[in-house]
C-alpha positions in Angstrom: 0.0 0.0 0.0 1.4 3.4 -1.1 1.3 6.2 1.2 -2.6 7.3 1.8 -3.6 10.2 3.1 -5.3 9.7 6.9 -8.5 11.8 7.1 -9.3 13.3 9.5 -12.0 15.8 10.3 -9.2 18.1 12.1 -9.6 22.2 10.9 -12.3 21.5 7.9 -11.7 18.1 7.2 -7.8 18.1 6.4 -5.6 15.2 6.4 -3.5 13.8 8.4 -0.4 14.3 5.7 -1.6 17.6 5.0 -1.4 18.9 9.2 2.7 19.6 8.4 1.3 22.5 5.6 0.3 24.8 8.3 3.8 24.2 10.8 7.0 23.8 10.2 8.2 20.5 8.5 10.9 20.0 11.4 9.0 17.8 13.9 10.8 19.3 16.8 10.0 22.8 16.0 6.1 21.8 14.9 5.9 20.3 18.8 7.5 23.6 19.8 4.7 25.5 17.5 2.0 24.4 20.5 0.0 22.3 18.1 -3.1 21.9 19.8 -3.2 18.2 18.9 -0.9 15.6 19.1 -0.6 12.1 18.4 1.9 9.6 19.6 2.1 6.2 18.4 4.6 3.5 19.9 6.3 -0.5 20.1 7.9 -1.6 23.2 9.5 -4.9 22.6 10.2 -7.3 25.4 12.8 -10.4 24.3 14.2 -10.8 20.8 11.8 -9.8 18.2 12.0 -11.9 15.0 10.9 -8.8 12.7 9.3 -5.6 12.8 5.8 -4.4 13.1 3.2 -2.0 12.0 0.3 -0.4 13.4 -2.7 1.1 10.9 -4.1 4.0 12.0 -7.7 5.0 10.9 -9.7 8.1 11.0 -12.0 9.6 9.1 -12.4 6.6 6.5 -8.9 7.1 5.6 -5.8 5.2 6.8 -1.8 5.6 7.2 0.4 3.0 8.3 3.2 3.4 10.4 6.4 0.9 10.6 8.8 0.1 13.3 11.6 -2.0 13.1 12.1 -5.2 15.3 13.6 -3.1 18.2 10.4 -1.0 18.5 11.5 1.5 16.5 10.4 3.7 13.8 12.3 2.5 10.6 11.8 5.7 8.4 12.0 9.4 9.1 8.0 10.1 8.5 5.1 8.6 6.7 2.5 11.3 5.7 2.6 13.9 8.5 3.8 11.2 11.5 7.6 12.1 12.2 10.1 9.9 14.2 9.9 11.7 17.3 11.7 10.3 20.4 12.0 6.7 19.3 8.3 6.8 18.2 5.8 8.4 15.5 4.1 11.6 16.3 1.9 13.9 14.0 0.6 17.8 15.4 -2.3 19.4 14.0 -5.0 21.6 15.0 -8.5 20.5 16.8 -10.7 19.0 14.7 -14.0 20.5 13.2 -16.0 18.4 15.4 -15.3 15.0 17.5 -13.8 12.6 15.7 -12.9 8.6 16.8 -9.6 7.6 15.1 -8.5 3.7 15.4 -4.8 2.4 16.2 -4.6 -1.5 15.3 -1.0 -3.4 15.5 -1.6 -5.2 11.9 1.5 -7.2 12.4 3.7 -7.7 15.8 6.9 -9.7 14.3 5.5 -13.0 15.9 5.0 -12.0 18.9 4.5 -14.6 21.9 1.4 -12.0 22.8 0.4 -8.4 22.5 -0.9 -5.5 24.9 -1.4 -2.0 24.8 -1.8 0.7 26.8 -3.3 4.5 26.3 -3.3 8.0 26.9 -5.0 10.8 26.9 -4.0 14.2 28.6 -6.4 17.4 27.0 -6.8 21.2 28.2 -10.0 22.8 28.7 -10.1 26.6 26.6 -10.1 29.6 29.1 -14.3 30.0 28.8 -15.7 26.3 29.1 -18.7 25.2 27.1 -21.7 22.9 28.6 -21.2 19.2 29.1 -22.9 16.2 28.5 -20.9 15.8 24.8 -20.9 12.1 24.2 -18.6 10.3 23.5 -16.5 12.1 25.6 -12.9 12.8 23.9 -10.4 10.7 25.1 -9.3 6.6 25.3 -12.2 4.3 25.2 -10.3 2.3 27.3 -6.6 2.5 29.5 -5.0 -0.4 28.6 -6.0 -4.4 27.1 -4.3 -7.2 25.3 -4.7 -8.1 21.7 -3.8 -6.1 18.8 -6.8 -3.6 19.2 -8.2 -2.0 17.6 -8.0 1.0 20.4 -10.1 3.7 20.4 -9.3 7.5 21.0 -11.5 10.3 20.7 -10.5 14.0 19.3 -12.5 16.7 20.7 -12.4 20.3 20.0 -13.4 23.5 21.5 -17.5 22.7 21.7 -16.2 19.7 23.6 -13.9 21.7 26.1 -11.1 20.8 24.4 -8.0 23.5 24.2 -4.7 21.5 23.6 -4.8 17.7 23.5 -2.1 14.6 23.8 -2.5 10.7 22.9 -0.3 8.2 23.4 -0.7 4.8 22.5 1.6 2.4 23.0 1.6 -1.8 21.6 4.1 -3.8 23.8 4.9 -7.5 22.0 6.7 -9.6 24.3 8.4 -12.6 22.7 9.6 -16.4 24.2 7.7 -15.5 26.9 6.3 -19.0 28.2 2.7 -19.2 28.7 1.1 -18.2 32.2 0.8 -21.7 34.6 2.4 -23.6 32.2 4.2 -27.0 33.9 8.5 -26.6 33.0 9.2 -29.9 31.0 12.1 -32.0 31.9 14.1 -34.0 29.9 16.6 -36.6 30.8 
């Protein structure tokens, strides 16, 4: 799959590849811009991974695809509007036109013995707070789980007392790990 543009309803529907147009292209001086959304994506790997792994991110119908390599890595400099940021992929843009749900699914985990994740999401409220009762509410749609996902976080905006907001989420694969209660066998 060739680089596709993610989607996403963020500042009248502009895409994911396209957020870098409004800040500067250098990632470290775009997170220095105060974007007020960002998006981290990470692999921890626990034991010796046999190959890399990639997590497809989907918002707004329209998906990008991130790579790491088998140390949990990112294995290129960007893909679309994600940089390698700190040993994992970030994108900044602005808050979205209205709330949107975006998807992060590990689509391959370098045969991993099993898979978790875990997830973030930090947001700021703007200095005149609007009424409540938004569903769903911006943020994870759950902490933290095993499996590949997919795992759910939801992009709010001003109407939804969102200023600035941060996600982070994180797919562990742990490999030779022996399975929970199993028996050691002995051979003599």
């Amino acid at each position: 799959m060739g680089r596709i543009g993610l989607v996403v309803a963020f500042a009248g529907m502009l895409a994911i590849t396209t957020f870098a147009g409004a800040l500067p292209a250098d990632a470290e001086t775009r997170r220095a811009a105060n974007a007020p959304t960002t998006i981290i994506v990470r692999t921890s790997v626990v034991g010796p991974a046999d190959a890399g792994s990639t997590v497809q991110v989907r918002c707004g119908g329209e998906t990008v695809i991130l790579t790491f390599d088998k140390t949990g890595a990112p294995n290129t400099s960007s893909v679309g509007s994600f940089s390698k940021v700190d040993g994992g992929w970030e994108s900044f843009s602005n808050l979205p036109d209205a709330l949107i749900g975006c998807t992060f699914t590990e689509t391959a985990n370098g045969n991993a013995a099993s898979t978790s994740w875990t997830c973030t999401y930090a947001s700021t409220e703007p200095s005149t707070p609007n009424g409540g009762g938004i569903e769903p509410v911006p943020g994870c749609a759950s902490d933290a789980g095993t499996g590949s996902g997919p795992v759910t976080v939801h992009y709010g905006n001003v109407a939804t007392n969102v200023q600035t907001q941060v996600s982070t989420v994180t797919f562990t694969n742990t490999y030779g790990a022996e399975p929970v209660g199993a028996d050691p066998t002995f051979t003599g």
